[in-house]
N, C-alpha and C positions, 0 to 999 in steps of 0.2 A: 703705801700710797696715800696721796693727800688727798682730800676732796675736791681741792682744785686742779689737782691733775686730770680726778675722774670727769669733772665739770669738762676738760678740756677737750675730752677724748669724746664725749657724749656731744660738744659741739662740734667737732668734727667729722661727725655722721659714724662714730666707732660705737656698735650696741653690746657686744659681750668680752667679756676679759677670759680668756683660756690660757693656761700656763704661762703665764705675764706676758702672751699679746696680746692687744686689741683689734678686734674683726669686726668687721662691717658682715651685718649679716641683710642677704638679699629676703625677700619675708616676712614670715614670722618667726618672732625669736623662740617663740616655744617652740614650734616644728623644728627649725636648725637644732635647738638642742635634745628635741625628742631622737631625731636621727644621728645624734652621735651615740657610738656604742665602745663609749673606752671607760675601763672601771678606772680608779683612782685618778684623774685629770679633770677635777672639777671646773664648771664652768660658772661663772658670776653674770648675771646681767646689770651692765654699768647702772644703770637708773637706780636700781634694786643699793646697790654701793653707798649709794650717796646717803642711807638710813639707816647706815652700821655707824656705832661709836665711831670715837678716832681711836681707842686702842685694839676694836677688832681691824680696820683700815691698817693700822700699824704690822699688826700681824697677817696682813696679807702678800 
């Protein structure tokens, strides 16, 4: 994933990326993700994205 893709997705009102889709989350994005209870299905917060390398993004 690019930065400007993430850029894209963060101005389209999308806040977390989970198993490569992006959800709009109603709230708070820590509460949604505190309430999810799945082991290995990490979730990313787009904002959080945009201050990873370009080869950890690469590897996303």
């Amino acid at each position: 994933m690019t930065r400007e893709e993430i850029q894209e997705l963060i101005n389209s009102d999308f806040h977390v990326l989970k198993e490569g889709v992006a959800i709009k989350v109603d709230g708070e994005i820590v509460d949604y993700i505190e309430q999810l209870d799945e082991k290995g299905s990490p979730v990313y917060v787009l904002q959080d994205l945009l201050n990873w390398t370009d080869d950890e993004l690469q590897e996303l």
